[in-house]
C-alpha positions in Angstrom: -61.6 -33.7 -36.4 -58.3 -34.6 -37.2 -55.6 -36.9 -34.8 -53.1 -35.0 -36.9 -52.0 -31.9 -39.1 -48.7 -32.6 -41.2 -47.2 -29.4 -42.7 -44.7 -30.3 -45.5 -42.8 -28.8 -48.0 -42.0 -31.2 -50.8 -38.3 -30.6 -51.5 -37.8 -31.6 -47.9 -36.4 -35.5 -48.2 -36.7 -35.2 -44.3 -40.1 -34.7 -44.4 -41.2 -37.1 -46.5 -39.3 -39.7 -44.5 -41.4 -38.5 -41.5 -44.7 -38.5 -43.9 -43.9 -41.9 -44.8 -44.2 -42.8 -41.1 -46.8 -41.3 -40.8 -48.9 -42.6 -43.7 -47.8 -46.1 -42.4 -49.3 -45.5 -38.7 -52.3 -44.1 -40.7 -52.4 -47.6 -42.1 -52.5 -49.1 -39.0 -55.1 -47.1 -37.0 -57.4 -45.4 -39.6 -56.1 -42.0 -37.9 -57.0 -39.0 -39.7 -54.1 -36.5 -41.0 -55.0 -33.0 -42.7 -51.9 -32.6 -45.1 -50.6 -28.5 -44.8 -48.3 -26.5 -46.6 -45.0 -24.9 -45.0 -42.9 -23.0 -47.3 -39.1 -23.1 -47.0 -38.7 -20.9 -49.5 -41.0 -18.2 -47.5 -38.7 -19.2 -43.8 -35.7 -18.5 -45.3 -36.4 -15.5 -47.5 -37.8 -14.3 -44.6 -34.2 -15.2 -42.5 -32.1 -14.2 -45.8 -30.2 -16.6 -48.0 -26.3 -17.1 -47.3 -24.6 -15.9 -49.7 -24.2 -17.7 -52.8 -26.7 -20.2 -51.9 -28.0 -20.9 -54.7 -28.5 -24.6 -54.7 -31.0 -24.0 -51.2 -32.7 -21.0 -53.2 -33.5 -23.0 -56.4 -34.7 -25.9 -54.3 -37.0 -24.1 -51.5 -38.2 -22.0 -54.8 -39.6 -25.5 -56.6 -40.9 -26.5 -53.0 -42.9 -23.7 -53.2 -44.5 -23.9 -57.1 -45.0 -27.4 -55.8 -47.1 -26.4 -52.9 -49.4 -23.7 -55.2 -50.2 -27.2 -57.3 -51.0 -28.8 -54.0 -53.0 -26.2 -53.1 -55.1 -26.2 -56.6 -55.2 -30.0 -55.8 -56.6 -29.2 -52.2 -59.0 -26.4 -53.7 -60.2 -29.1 -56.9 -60.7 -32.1 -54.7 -59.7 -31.9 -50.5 -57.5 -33.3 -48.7 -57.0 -36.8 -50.0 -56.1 -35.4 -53.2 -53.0 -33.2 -51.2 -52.4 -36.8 -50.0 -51.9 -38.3 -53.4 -50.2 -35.5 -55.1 -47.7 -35.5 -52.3 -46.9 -39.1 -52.2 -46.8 -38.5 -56.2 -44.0 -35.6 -56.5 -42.2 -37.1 -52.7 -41.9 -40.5 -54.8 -40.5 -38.9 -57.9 -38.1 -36.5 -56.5 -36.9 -38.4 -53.3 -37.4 -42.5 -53.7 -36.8 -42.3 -57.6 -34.0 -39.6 -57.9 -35.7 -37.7 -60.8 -34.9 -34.2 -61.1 -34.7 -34.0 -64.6 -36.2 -30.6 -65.4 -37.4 -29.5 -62.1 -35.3 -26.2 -62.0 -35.3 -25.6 -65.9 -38.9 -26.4 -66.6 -40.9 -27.0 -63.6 -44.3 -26.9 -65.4 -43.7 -30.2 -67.4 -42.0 -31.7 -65.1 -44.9 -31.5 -62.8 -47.2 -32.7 -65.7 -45.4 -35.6 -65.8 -45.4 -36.3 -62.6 -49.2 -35.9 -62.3 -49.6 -38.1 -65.1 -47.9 -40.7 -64.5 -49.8 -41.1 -61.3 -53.1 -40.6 -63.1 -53.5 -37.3 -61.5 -55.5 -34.4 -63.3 -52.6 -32.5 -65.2 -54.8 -29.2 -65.0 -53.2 -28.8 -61.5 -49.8 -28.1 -62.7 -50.9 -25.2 -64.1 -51.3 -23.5 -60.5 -47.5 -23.8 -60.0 -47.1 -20.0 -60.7 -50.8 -18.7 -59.7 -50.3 -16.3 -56.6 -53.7 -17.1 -55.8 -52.2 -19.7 -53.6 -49.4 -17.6 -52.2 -51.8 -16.1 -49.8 -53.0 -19.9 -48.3 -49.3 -21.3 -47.8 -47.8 -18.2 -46.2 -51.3 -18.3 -44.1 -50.2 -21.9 -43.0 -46.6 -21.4 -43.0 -47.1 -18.8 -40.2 -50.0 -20.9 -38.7 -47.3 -24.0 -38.4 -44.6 -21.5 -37.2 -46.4 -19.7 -34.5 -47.0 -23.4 -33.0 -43.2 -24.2 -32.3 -41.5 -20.8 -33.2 -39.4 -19.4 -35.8 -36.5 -21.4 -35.6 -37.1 -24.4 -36.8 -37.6 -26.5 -40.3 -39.9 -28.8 -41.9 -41.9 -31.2 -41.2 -44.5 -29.6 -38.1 -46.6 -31.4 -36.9 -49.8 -30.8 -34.6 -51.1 -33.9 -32.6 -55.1 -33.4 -31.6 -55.1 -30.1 -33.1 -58.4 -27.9 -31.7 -58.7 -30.4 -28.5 -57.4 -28.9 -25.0 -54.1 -31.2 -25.3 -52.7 -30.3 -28.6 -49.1 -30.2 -29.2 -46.9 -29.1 -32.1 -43.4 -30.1 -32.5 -40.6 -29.8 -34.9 -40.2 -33.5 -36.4 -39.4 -36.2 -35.6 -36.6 -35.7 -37.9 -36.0 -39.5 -38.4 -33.6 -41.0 -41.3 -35.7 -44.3 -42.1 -39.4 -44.6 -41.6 -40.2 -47.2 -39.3 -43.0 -50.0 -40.1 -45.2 -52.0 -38.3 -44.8 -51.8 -34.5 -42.1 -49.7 -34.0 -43.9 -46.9 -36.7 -47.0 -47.7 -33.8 -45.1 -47.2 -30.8 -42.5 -44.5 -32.3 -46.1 -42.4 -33.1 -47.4 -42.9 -29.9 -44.3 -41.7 -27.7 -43.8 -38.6 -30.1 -47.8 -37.7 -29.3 -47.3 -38.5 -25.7 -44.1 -36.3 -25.2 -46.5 -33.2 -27.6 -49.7 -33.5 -25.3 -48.9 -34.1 -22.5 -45.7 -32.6 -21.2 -43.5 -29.2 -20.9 -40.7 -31.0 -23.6 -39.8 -27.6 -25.7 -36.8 -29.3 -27.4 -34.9 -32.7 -27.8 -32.2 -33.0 -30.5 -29.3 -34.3 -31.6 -27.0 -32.9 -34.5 -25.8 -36.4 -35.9 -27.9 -37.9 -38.2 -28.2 -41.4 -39.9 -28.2 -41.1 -43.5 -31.0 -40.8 -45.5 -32.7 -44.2 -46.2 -35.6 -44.1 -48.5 -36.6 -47.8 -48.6 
């Protein structure tokens, strides 16, 4: 069984900072994390656009071809193949900056992307396959009806299936922390999911994005 479920959408920069966290506690303590798909694209279509948003709309849209090709990866070869196709595309897009062709011709640029992290390029091919549509709007609602409706990416479910298990929202966090603090940051977040009546804690300023 899992110590964790991470639903991510992988135009979210947030999320990966959080996955990045995550992966390094992972490191630490051999826990277990089941990668899962939320769909920005399906959350706000769902809500409705503002108008003219079009930047949000093209974005959320590749976040959700990305996520069929995750899926295909999932379907081909589990869960650590979600892992590495993630890492893959969260590298490329967020820690590298390359965009080049994701809006104007997503299939290559996901090609590319699995290739040059020696990745099977057949899953790229999924990116438009609404056999997968079904899975990540199953998951998306899965992840939503665990913290409610509004909220935004990343979810994730500490000792999911055990008596304890808590969702949250987040941790929205600006630069992954390593070593220790990743250790103890991890272990106060699953304390305040599992064991206590904490619905919400926020703030609205954030740090800016550090992807180092």
């Amino acid at each position: 069984m899992a110590d964790l479920e991470f639903f991510f959408d992988p135009g979210c920069p947030w999320a990966w900072v959080t996955s990045r966290w995550v992966t390094e506690v992972v490191s630490q303590r051999k826990y277990e994390v089941q990668w899962k798909f939320i769909s920005l694209s399906m959350i706000n279509t769902d809500k409705g656009y503002k108008p003219n948003d079009d930047y949000h709309k093209t974005v959320h849209g590749f976040g959700l071809k990305a996520l069929r090709v995750a899926s295909a990866a999932r379907a081909a070869a589990g869960n650590e193949a979600v892992a590495k196709f993630y890492t893959a595309i969260g590298t490329t897009i967020h820690v590298q900056k390359n965009r080049d062709g994701y809006d104007t011709a997503p299939h290559k640029y996901l090609v590319d992307i699995l290739a040059n992290h020696s990745l099977p390029t057949v899953w790229a091919d999924s990116f438009e396959d609404e056999t997968h549509t079904a899975l990540i709007r199953e998951e998306t609602d899965l992840a939503l009806s665990r913290t409610g409706k509004d909220v935004g990416t990343p979810i994730l479910t500490f000792r999911p299936g055990q008596p304890d298990e808590g969702s949250f929202f987040g941790p929205v966090i600006s630069k992954s922390p390593r070593g220790e603090q990743a250790a103890k940051l991890w272990d106060a977040v699953e304390l305040i999911a599992t064991t206590s009546g904490v619905a919400e804690l926020k703030r609205s300023l954030r740090a800016p994005l550090d992807f180092s």
